[in-house]
Structures are given as C-alpha cells and as structure tokens.
N, C-alpha and C positions, 0 to 999 in steps of 0.2 A: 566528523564533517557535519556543519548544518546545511540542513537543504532548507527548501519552502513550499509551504503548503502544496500538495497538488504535483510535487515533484515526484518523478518515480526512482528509485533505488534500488541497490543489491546491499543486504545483510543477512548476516547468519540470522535468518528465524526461530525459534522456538516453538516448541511445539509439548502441547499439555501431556499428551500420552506417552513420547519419548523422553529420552533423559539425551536429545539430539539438538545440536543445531544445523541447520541444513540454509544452504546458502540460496537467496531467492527473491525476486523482484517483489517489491512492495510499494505503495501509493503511501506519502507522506499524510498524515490529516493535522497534525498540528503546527499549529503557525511558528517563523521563523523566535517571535519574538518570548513564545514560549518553549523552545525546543534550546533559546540562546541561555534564558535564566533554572533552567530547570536542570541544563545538561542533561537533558535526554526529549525523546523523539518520541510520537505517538504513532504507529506503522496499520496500514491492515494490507492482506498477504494480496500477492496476487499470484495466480493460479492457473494453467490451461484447463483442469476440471475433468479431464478426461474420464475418472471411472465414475465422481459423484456430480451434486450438483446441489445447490442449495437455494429456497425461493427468493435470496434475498441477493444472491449473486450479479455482479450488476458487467453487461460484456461490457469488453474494452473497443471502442469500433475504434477511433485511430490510433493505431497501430504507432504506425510511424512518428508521430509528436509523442508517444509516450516510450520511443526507442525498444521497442518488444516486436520479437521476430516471428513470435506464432498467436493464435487468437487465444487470450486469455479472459478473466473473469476476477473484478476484485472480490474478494471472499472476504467477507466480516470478522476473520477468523483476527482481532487486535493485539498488539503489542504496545509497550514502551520500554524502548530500549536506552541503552548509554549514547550519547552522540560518535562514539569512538568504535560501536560497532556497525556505524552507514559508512560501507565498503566506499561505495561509487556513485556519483547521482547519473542516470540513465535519460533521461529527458522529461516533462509534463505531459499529465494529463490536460485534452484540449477542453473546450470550452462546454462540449457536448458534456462529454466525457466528465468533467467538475458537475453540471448541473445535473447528473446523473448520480453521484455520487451526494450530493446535497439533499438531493429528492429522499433517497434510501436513509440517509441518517436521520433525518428528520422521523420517518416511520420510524425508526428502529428506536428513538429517543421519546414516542410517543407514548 
C-alpha cells in the first residue's frame, strides 16, 4: 500500500533488540512519490509511552484526524519498510501535529 506523507498506518514494526515484529501505528515521513519509486516506505513508530519517554517524543494532540483511540507520542524510534508491509492507512496527521513533527526533524537533522 502507498500512503502519503503525514499519513498514519498500521505495520508490523521491527524492533532492533527483538528478532520480533509487532504490529503498530506509525506516522508515514516519506513522500508518496519516494515510497512509489523506491518500493518501500520511511515509518517512525508511534507509541502511548507508558513506562518510557524520550526528550524528543513529540504528543499526538489530535487524536481523532490521525484515527488513534488513546494519547500517544511519535517516537523517533525509524524504519523503512517494503510498501507491502503497510497493513492499513488509519488517517493524518493534522496540521499542528505535521508542524510539530517538522520542527523535531529539523533538530534531530542538525
């Protein structure tokens, strides 16, 4: 499946310490028109956080435009995945929520 940028999904995530994939909402960050020639997707997780937290976590405040039922937190924690492992697209990230997400990359790329 391609989504678009900013789009939220469900894929089996990956995870460095396990030999697991575990199924789980994620904020798309790479553009359609990269995700179409590349066959594959750029993801970072998203998370409710509950035992950890990290300074670069960024909350999710609308909820509801990005189809997530409890308060989460995107986590820097990236992937790139196959396009054939994005299960389902769940809705977008709203406008706040993108410039928040722009803001944190930007540091994080500094």
């Amino acid at each position: 499946m391609i989504c678009d940028r900013y789009d939220t999904a469900v894929v089996p995530f990956p995870f460095a310490e396990q030999p697991v994939l575990k199924r789980r909402p994620v904020v798309i960050l790479s553009g359609r028109h990269f995700n179409e020639r590349n066959d594959a997707t750029v993801v970072a997780m998203i998370t409710t956080a509950k035992a950890t937290a990290w300074p670069s976590d960024i909350l999710i405040r609308d909820l509801q435009s990005a189809s997530l039922n409890a308060a989460c937190v995107i986590r820097w924690r990236l992937a790139t995945i196959p396009n054939e492992l994005v299960l389902r697209r769940l809705g977008s990230l709203s406008g706040l929520d993108r410039l928040a997400c722009e803001r944190e990359l930007a540091n994080i790329l500094l």
